[in-house]
One Martini backbone bead per residue (centre of mass of N, CA, C, O) as a GRO file, in nm:
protein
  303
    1UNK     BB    1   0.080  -0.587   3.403
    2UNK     BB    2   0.352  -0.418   3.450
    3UNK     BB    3   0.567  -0.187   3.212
    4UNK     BB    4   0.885  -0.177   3.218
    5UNK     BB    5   1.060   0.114   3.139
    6UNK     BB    6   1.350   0.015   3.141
    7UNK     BB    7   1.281  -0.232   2.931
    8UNK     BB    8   1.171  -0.020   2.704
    9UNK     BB    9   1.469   0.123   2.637
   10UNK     BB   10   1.604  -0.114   2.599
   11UNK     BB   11   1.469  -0.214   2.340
   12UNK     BB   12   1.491   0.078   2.142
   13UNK     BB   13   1.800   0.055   2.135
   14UNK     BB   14   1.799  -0.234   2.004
   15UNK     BB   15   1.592  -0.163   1.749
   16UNK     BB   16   1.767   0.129   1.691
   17UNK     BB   17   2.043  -0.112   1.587
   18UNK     BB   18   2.033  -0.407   1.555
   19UNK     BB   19   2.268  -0.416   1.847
   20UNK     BB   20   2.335  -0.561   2.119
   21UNK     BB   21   2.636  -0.399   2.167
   22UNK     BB   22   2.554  -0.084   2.076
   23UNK     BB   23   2.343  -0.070   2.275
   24UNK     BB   24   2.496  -0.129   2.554
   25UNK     BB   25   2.697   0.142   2.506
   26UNK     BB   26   2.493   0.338   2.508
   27UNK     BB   27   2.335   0.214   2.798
   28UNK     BB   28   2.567   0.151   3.001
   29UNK     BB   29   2.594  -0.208   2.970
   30UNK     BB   30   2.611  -0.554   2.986
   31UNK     BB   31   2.523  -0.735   2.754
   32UNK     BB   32   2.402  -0.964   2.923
   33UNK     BB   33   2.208  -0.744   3.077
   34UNK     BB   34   2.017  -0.699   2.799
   35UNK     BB   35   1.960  -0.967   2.737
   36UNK     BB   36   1.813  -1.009   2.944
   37UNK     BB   37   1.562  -0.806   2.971
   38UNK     BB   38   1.467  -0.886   2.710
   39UNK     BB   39   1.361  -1.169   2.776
   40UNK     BB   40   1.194  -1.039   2.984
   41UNK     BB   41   1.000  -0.890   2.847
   42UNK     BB   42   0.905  -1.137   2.652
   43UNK     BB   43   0.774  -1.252   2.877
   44UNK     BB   44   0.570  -1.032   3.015
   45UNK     BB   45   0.429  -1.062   2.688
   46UNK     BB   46   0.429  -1.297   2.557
   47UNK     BB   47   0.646  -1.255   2.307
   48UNK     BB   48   0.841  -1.225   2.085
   49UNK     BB   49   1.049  -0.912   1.964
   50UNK     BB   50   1.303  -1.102   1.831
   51UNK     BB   51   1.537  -1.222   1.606
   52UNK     BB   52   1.815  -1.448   1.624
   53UNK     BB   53   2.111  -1.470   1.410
   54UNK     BB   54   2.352  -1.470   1.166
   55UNK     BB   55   2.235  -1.192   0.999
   56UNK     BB   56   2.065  -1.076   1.329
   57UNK     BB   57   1.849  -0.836   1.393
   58UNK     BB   58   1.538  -0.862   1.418
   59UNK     BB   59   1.195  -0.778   1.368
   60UNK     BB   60   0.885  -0.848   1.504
   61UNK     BB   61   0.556  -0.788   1.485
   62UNK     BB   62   0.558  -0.716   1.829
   63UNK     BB   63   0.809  -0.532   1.786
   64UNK     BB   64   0.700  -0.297   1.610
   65UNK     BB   65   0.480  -0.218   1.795
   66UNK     BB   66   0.623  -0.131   2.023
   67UNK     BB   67   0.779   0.083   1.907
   68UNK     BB   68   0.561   0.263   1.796
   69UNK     BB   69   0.453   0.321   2.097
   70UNK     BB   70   0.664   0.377   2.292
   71UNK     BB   71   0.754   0.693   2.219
   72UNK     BB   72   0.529   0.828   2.393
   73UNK     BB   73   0.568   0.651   2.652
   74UNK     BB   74   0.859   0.765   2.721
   75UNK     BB   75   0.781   1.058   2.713
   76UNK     BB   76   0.564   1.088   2.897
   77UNK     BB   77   0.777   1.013   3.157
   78UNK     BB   78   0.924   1.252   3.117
   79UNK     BB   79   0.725   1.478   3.130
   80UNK     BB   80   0.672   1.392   3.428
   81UNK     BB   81   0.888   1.438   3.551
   82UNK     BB   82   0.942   1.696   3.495
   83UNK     BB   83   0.718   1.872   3.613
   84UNK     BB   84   0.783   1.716   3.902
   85UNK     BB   85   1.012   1.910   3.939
   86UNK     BB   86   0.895   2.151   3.932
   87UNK     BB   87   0.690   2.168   4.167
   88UNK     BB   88   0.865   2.151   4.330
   89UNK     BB   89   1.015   2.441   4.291
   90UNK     BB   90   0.715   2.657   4.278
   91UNK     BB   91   0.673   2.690   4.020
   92UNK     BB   92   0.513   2.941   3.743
   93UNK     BB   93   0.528   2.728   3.432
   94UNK     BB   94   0.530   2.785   3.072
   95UNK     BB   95   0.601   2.625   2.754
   96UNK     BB   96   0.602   2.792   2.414
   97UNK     BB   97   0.560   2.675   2.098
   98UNK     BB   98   0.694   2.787   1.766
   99UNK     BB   99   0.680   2.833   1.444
  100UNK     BB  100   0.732   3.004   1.196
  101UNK     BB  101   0.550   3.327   1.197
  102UNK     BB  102   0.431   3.277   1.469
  103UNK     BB  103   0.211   3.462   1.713
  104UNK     BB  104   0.213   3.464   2.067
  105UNK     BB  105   0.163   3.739   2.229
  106UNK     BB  106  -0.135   3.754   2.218
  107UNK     BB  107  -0.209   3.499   2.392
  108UNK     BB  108  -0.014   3.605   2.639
  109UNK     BB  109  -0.168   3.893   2.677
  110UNK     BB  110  -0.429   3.692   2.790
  111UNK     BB  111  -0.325   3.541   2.989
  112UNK     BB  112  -0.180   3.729   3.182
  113UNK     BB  113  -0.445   3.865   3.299
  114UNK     BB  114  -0.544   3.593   3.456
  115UNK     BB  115  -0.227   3.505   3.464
  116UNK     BB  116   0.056   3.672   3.636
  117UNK     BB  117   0.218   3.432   3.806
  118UNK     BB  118   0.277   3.326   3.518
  119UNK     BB  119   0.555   3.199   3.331
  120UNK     BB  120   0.624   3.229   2.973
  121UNK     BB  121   0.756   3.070   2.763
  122UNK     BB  122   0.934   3.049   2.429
  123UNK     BB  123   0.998   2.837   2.166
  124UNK     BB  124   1.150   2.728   1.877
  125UNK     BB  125   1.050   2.499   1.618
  126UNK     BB  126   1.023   2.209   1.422
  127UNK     BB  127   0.876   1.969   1.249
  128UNK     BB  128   1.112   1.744   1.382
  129UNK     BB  129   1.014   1.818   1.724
  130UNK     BB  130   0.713   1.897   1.751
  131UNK     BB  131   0.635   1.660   1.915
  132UNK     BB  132   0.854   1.549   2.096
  133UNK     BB  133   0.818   1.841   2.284
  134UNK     BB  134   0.530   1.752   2.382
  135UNK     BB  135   0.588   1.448   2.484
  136UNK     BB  136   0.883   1.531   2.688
  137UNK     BB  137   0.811   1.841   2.813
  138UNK     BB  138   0.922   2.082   2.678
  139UNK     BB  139   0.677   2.151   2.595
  140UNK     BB  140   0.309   2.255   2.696
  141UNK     BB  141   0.275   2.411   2.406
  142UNK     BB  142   0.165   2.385   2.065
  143UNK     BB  143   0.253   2.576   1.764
  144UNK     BB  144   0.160   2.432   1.467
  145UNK     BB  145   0.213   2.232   1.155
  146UNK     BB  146   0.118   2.083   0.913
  147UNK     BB  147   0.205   1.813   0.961
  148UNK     BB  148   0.167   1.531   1.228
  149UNK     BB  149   0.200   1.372   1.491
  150UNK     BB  150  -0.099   1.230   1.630
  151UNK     BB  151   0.034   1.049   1.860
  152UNK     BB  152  -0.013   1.170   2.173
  153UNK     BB  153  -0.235   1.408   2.112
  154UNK     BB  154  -0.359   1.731   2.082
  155UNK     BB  155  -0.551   1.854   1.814
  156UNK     BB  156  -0.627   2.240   1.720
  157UNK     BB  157  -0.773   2.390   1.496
  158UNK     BB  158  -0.655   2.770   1.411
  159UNK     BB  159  -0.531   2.840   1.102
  160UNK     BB  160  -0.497   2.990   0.792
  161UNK     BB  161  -0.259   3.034   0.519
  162UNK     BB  162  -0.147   3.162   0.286
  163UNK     BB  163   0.091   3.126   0.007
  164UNK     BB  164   0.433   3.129  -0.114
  165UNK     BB  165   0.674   3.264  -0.309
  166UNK     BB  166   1.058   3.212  -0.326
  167UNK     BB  167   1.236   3.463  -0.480
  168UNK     BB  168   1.457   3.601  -0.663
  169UNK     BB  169   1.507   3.895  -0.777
  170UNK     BB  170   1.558   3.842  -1.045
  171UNK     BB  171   1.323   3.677  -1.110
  172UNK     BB  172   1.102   3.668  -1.389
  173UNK     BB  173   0.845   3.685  -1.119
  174UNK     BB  174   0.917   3.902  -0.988
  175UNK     BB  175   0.656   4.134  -0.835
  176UNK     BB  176   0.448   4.071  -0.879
  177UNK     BB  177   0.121   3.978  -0.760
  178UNK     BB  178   0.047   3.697  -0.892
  179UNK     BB  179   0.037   3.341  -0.945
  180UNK     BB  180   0.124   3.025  -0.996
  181UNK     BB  181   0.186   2.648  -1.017
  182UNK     BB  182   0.226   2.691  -1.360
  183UNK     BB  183   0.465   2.889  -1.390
  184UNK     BB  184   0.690   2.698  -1.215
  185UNK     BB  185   0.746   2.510  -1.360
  186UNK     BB  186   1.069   2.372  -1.387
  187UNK     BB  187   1.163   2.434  -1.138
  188UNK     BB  188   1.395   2.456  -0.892
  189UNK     BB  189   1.425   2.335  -0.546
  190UNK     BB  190   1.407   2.445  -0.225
  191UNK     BB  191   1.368   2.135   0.021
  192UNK     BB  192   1.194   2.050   0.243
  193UNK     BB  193   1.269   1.763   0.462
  194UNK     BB  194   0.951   1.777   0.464
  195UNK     BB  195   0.786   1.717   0.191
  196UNK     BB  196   0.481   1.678   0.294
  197UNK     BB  197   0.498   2.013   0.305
  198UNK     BB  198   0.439   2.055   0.064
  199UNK     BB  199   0.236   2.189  -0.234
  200UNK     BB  200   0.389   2.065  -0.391
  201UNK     BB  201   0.551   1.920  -0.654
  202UNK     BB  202   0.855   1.774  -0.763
  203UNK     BB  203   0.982   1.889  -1.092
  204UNK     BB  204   1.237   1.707  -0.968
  205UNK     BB  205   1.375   1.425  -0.809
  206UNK     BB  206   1.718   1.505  -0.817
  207UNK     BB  207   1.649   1.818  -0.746
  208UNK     BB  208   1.784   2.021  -0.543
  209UNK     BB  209   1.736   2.136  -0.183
  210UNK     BB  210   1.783   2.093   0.166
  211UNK     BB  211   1.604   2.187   0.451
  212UNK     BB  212   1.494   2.301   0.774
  213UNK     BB  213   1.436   2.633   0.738
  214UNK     BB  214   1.408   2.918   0.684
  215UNK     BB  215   1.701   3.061   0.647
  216UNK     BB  216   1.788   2.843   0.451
  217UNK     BB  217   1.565   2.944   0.268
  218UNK     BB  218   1.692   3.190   0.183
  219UNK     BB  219   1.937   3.137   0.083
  220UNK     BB  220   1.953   2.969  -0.125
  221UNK     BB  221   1.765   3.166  -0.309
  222UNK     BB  222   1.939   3.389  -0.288
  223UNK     BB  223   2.172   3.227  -0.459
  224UNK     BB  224   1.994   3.071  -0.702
  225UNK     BB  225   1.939   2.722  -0.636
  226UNK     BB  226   1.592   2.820  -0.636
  227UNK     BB  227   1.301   2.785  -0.466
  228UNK     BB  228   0.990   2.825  -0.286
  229UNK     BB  229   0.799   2.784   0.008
  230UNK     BB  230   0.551   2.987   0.233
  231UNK     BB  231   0.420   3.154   0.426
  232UNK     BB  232   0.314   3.447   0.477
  233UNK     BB  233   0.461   3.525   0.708
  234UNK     BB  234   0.692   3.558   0.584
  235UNK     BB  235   0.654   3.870   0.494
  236UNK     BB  236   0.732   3.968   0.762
  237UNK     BB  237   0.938   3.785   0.963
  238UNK     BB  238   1.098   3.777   0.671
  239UNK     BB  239   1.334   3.975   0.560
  240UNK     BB  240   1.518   4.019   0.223
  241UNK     BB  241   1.705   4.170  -0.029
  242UNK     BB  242   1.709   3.920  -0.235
  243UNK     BB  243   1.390   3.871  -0.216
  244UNK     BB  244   1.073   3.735  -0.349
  245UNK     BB  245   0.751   3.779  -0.268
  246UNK     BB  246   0.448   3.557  -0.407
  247UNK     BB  247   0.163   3.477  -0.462
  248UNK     BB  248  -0.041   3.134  -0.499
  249UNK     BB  249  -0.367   3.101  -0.479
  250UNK     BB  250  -0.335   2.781  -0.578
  251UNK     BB  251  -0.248   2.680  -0.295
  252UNK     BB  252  -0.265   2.502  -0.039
  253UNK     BB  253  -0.317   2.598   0.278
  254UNK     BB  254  -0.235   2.652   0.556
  255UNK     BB  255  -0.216   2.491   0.898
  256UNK     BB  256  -0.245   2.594   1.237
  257UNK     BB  257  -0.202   2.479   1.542
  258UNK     BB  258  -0.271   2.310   1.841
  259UNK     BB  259  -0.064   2.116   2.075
  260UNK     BB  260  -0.082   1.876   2.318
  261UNK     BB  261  -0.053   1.592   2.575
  262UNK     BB  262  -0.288   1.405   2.617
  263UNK     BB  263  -0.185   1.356   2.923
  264UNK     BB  264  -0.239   1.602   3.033
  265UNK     BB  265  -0.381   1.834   3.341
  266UNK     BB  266  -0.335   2.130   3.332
  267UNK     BB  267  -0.524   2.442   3.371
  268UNK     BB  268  -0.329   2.629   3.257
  269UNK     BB  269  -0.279   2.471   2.968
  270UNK     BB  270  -0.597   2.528   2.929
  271UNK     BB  271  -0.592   2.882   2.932
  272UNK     BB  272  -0.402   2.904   2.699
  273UNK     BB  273  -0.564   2.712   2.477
  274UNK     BB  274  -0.767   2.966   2.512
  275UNK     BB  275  -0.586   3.208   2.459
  276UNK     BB  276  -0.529   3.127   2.149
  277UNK     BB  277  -0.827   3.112   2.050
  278UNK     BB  278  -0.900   3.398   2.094
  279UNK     BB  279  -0.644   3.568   1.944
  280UNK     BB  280  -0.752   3.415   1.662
  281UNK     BB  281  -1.046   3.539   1.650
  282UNK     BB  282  -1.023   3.858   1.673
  283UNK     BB  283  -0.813   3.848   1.435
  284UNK     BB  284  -1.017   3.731   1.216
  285UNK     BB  285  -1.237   3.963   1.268
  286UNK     BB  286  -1.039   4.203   1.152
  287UNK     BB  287  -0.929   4.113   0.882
  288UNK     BB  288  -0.630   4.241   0.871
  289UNK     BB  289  -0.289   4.335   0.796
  290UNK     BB  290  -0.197   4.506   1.024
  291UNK     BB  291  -0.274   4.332   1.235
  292UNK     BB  292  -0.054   4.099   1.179
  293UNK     BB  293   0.162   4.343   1.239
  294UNK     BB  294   0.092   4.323   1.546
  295UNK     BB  295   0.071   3.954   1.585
  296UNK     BB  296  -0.199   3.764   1.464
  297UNK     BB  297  -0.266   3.758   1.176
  298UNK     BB  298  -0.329   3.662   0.880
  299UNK     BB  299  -0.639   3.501   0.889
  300UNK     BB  300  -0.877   3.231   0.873
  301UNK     BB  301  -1.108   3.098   0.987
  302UNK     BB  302  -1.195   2.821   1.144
  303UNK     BB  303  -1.477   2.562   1.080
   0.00000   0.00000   0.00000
């Protein structure tokens, strides 16, 4: 039995929603036929995936694991699509994201020389977007940082890089050569939207500030609302007059991937991945800080 992408998305609506009727609105078609769909998937998987009452819509369990495939597997037929326009146009080209701090160049200006005929484009990702734009083919090569949803993706570490403390300038401890992180116990924190990256506990459950960025995180800091942390590239790649970085060697480092989506079949997308591990080699080998600011990143080599 071959699974109806097209009921596969009607099923998504209706479970990210608990409700056929604003399901039915967003995927613009009638009640009664988004109903007959759902229906006909339960029929194909021969299991109920939703349980309807009056006190609304639940998913049962194997319409949650349904839910969890769901998604890379509608990303992947996006990203066929996406690809196969390409080819279409006759177009030679990849686009590479990268998040915050990461330098591209270097992998780009090696791989250029293989392949002159390729265009590169690049593209600035953030923590919440960076497996979406690989699973439904908006980047074709992301370097990402940990954690991520490694679910449909191919991920292969490539450095990784001490952090450092995000302090306004006037800040106690600015300055100094380097601290610890109990040095900032009860520092009130602006806290990246996704704690799991954070490398440290946030010292008051209920005190900071949500940031999604670099930039908001530097604006918040520098305005006094709390301190925060990021990899030490950032302290090449933003510099800001009121910030003050210093390292806090005690803390775990930063890691940094390469990550692809499991589905693909690309050699050129293959040939970019040995690319950017080959400009991280190089890096990694020169050792020293000079190189990181012309491009390569201070890191160590990953075992």
């Amino acid at each position: 039995m071959d699974l109806d992408l097209r009921k596969l998305r009607y099923f998504v609506a209706v479970a990210g929603t608990l409700h056929f009727g604003r399901a039915a609105d967003e995927l613009h078609i009638a009640q009664p036929v988004l109903s007959r769909q759902i229906r006909a998937l339960e029929q194909d998987l021969g299991t109920p995936l939703l349980t309807r009452d009056s006190h609304g819509v639940v998913l049962t369990d194997a319409g949650r694991q349904l839910l969890t495939d769901a998604g890379p597997l509608l990303a992947s037929a996006h990203a066929v699509r996406r690809r196969v326009t390409v080819a279409a146009r006759g177009s030679r080209r990849i686009t590479v994201g990268f998040r915050a701090g990461i330098a591209v160049a270097p992998a780009v200006q090696l791989f250029a020389a293989q392949h002159p005929d390729v265009l590169v484009d690049v593209q600035r990702i953030e923590w919440d977007d960076q497996a979406a734009m690989l699973l439904d083919g908006r980047i074709d090569v992301g370097y990402v940082r940990l954690p991520i949803d490694e679910a449909g993706l191919c991920v292969a570490p490539l450095y990784t890089e001490p952090r450092v403390a995000v302090l306004p300038v006037g800040h106690r401890l600015a300055g100094r050569e380097q601290i610890t992180e109990a040095d900032l116990a009860g520092e009130p924190l602006v806290w990246h939207m996704d704690t799991s990256t954070q490398p440290t506990r946030r010292p008051h459950p209920n005190a900071g500030y949500l940031v999604r960025g670099v930039d908001e995180t530097l604006e918040h800091v520098a305005a006094g609302r709390g301190i925060s942390f990021l990899a030490r590239s950032a302290t090449v790649f933003y510099s800001h007059p009121d910030i003050s970085y210093v390292p806090v060697p005690d803390l775990a480092s930063d890691q940094v991937c390469l990550a692809v989506a499991a589905s693909h079949t690309s050699p050129v997308v293959d040939d970019f991945f040995s690319a950017a591990q080959a400009a991280a080699e190089i890096t990694a080998e020169c050792g020293n800080y000079e190189m990181w600011q012309l491009g390569g990143g201070a890191v160590s080599k990953h075992d």
